[in-house]
C-alpha positions in Angstrom: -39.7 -7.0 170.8 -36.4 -9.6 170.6 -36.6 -11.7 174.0 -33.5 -13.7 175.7 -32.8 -17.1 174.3 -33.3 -19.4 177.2 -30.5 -21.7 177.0 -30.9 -25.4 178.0 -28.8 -27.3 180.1 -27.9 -29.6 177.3 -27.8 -26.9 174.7 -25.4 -25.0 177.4 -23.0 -28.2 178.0 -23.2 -29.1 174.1 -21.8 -25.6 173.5 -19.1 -25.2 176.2 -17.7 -27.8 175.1 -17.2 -27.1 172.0 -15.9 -23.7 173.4 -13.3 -25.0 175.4 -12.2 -27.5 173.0 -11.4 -24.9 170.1 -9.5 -23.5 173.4 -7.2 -26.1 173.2 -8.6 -27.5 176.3 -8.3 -31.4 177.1 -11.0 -32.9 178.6 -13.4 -30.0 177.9 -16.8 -31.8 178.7 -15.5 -33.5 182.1 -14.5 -29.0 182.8 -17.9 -28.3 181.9 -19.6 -31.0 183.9 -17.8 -29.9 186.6 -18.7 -26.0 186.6 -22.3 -26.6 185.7 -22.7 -29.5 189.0 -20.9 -26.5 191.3 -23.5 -23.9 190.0 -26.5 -25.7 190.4 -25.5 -28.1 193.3 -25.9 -31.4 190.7 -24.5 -34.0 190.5 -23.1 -36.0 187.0 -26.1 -37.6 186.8 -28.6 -35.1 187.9 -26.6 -33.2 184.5 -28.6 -35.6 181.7 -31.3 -36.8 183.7 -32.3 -33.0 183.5 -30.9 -32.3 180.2 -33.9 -29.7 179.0 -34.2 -27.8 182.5 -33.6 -24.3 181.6 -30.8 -22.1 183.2 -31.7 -18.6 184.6 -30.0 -15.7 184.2 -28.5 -15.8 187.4 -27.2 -19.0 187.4 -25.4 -18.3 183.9 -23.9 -15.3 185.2 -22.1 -17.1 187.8 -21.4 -19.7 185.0 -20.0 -17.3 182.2 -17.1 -16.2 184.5 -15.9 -19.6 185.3 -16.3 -21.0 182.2 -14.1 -18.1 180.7 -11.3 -18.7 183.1 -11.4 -22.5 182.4 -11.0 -21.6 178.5 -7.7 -19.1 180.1 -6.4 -23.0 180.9 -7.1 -22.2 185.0 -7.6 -25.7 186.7 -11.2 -26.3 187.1 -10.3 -27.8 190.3 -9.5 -24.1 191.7 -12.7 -22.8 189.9 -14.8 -24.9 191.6 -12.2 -24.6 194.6 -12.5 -28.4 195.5 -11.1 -32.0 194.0 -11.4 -35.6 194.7 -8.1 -37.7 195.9 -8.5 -41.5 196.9 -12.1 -41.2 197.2 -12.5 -38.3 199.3 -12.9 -34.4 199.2 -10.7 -31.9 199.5 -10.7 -27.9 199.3 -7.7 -26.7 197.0 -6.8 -23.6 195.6 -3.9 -21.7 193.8 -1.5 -21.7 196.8 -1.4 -25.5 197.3 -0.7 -28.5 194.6 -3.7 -30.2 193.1 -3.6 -33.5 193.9 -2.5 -36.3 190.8 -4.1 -39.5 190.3 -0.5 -40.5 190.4 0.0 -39.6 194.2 -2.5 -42.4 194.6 0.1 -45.0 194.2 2.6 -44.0 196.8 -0.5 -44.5 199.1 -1.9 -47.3 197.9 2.0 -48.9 198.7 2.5 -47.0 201.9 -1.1 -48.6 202.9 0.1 -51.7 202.6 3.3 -51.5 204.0 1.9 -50.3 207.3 -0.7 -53.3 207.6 2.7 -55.9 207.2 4.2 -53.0 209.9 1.0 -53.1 212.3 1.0 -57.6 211.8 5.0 -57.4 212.3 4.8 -55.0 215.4 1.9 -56.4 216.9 3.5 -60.0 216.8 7.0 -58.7 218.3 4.7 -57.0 221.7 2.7 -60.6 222.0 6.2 -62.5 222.0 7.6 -60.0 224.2 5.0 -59.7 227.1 4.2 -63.8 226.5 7.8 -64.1 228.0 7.1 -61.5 230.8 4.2 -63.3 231.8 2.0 -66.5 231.0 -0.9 -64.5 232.0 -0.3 -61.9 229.0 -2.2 -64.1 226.5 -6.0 -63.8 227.3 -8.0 -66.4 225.7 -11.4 -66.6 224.6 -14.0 -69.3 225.7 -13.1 -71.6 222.5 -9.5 -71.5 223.3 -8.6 -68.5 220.4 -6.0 -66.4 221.2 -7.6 -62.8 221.7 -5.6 -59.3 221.3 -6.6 -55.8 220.6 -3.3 -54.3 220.8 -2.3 -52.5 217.7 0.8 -50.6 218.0 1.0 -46.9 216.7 2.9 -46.3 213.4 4.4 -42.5 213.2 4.1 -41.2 209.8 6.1 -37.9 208.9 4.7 -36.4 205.4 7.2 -33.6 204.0 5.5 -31.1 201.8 1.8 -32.2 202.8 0.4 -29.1 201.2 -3.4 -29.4 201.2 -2.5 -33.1 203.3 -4.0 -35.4 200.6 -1.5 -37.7 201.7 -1.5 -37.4 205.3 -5.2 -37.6 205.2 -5.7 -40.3 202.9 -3.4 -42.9 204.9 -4.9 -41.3 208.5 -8.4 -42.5 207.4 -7.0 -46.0 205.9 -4.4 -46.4 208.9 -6.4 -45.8 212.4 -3.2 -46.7 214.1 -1.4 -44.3 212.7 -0.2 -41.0 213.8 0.9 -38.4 211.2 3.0 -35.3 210.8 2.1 -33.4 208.2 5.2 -31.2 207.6 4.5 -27.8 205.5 6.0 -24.6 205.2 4.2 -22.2 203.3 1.7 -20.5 205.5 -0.8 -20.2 202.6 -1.1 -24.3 201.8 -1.3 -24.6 205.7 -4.8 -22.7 205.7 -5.8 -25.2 203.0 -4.0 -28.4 205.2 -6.0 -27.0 208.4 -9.0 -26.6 206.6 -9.2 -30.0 204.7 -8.0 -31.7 208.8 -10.5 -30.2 210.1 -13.1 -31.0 207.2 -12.5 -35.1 207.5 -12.1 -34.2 211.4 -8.7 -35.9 211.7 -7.3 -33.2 214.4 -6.5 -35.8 216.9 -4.5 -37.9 213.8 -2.7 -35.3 212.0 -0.3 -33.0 213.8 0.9 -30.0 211.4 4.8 -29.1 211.1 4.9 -25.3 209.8 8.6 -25.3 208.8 11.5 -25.9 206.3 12.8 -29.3 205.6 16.3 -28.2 206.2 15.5 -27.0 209.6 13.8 -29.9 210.9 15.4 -32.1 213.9 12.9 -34.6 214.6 12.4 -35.3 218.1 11.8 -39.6 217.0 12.3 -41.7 214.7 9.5 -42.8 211.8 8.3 -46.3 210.6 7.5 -44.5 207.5 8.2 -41.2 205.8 6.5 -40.3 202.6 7.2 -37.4 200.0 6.4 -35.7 196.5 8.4 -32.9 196.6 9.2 -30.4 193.9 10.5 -32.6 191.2 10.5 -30.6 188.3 14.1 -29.2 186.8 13.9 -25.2 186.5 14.8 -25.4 182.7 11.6 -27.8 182.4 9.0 -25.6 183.8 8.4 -23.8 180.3 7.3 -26.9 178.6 4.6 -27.8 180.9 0.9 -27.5 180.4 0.0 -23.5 181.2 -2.7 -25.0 183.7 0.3 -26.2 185.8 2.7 -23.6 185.4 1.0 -20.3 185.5 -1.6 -21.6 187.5 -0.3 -23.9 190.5 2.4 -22.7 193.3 5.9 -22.7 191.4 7.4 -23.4 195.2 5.5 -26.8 194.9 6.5 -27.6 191.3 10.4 -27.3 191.4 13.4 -26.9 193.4 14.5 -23.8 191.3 17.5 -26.4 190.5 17.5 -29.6 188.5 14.6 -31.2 190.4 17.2 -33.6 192.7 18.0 -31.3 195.6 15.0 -32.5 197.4 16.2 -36.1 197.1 20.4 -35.7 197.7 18.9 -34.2 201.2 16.8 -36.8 202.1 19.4 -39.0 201.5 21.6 -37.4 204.0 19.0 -37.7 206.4 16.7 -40.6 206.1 19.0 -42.5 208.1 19.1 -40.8 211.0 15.3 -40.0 210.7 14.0 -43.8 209.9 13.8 -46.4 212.6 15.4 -49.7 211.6 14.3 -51.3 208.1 11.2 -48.5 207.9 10.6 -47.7 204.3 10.5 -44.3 202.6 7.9 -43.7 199.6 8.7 -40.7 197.1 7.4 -39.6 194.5 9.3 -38.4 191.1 9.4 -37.5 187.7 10.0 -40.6 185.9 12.5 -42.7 183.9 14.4 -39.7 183.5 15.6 -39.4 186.7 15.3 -42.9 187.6 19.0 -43.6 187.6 20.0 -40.4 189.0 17.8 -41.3 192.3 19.6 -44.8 192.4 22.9 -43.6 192.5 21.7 -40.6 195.0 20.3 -43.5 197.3 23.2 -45.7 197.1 23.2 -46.5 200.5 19.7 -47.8 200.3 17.5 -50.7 198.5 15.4 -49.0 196.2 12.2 -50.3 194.4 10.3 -48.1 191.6 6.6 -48.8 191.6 4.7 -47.7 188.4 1.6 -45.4 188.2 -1.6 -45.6 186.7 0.2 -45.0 182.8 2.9 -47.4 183.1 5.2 -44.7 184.3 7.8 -44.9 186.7 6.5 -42.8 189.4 6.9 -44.2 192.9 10.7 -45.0 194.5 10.6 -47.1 197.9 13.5 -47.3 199.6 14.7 -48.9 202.9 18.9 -48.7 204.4 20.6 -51.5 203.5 22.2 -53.7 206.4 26.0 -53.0 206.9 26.7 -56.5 205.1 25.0 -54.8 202.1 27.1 -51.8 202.0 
């Protein structure tokens, strides 16, 4: 009588990979690593430090179906219905943007931009109560200046969809407060559910609605931004894993990928406090000049990502003797 194979875990990895690689699939073993530490609760390691354990029949027929929709160029991320960002986890699926190692950047520089905020601010409330009082400098035994105060930056995040922004910079800015402005209903179950996960509810205040609707009630020391970047006539050339896979709505304006920024530019400075500094993302050298004529009333800086690309634009309103 013909029994089962029993299929190894390294004879399993060895062979999805080649699978998914005569797919067309880039990275295929980094996919299958992936599926096989969801299924069996592994992790990387746990993968080849039990390379000969056996798979049951019950844990490959969870695996077959996965591994079948990975070689259909689905995101692994959505398979396994999770990513990392910055260190951390997040829950993801089809209705919000999977977060890029790219995105990383803008918060790496909006990171430090609100320490030199907090050291700024802070030193502008000393100076102001020391010449209210002479009593509003407590000092320590050894004669060192001692304050605690640290003044609250507001952060608005437009687009936050699953918040991998908003969250990152709320866990590496505990003075900050952040709006996390969204406004499909779908990404904002993913955005509640990823708050709620790195228990930032008292941090991160959700906005459910449109950009072009909002009338902020203050100003920000710092707005931040990837918004649909993508021109409508570039959408076909992308990888199939972004464009049949990931929320269009998130991808492109349906235009030529500026109408995002031409409205920011209208309103950023009525919605920035003096000097703050807006980070947003975009799509590149291609559109690098476009952006600096679109922010002409602004100072603009382009910080690169991980590739050398041009991927980050900072900007800040220029003083009226800069005009």
């Amino acid at each position: 009588m013909k029994t089962e194979k029993t299929w190894t875990l390294m004879e399993i990895l060895k062979w999805s990979v080649d699978y998914l690689t005569g797919k067309g699939i880039e990275d295929a073993r980094s996919n299958v690593e992936w599926l096989l530490c969801e299924i069996l609760s592994y992790s990387r390691m746990d993968l080849y430090l039990k390379f000969d354990r056996p798979m049951s029949e019950a844990e490959l027929a969870r695996y077959r179906p996965l591994l079948l929709r990975c070689a259909a160029h689905q995101p692994v991320q959505q398979l396994v219905g999770s990513c990392e960002f910055y260190g951390f986890k997040l829950a993801v699926n089809d209705k919000v943007l999977i977060p890029r190692p790219e995105t990383e950047r803008l918060v790496e520089a909006c990171i430090r931009e609100a320490a030199a905020l907090t050291e700024a601010k802070t030193r502008a409330e000393i100076t102001a109560s020391a010449a209210e009082t002479e009593q509003a400098k407590p000092h320590s035994d050894d004669g060192a200046e001692v304050f605690n105060f640290k003044p609250e930056l507001y952060i608005l995040d437009i687009g936050a969809g699953s918040g991998c922004i908003s969250i990152a910079l709320a866990k590496h800015i505990p003075n900050a407060v952040l709006y996390a402005m969204e406004k499909s209903a779908d990404a904002i179950e993913v955005l509640q559910r990823n708050i709620h996960y790195h228990d930032l509810e008292k941090r991160v205040q959700i906005l459910e609605q449109d950009i072009l609707e909002f009338r902020p009630q203050r100003r920000f020391d710092i707005i931040v931004s990837n918004p649909p970047y993508i021109a409508v006539d570039e959408m076909a050339g992308l990888d199939p894993r972004v464009s049949h896979y990931e929320p269009y709505m998130a991808l492109s304006d349906a235009d030529d990928g500026l109408s995002f920024y031409h409205y920011f530019a209208s309103r950023f400075p009525e919605w920035l406090m003096p000097d703050a500094p807006a980070f947003l993302e975009f799509g590149g050298k291609s559109q690098s000049a476009a952006l600096k004529n679109i922010f002409s009333a602004f100072r603009t800086e382009i910080i690169l990502d991980y590739q050398g690309n041009e991927r980050v634009l900072v900007l800040r309103l220029k003083n009226g003797d800069e005009q």
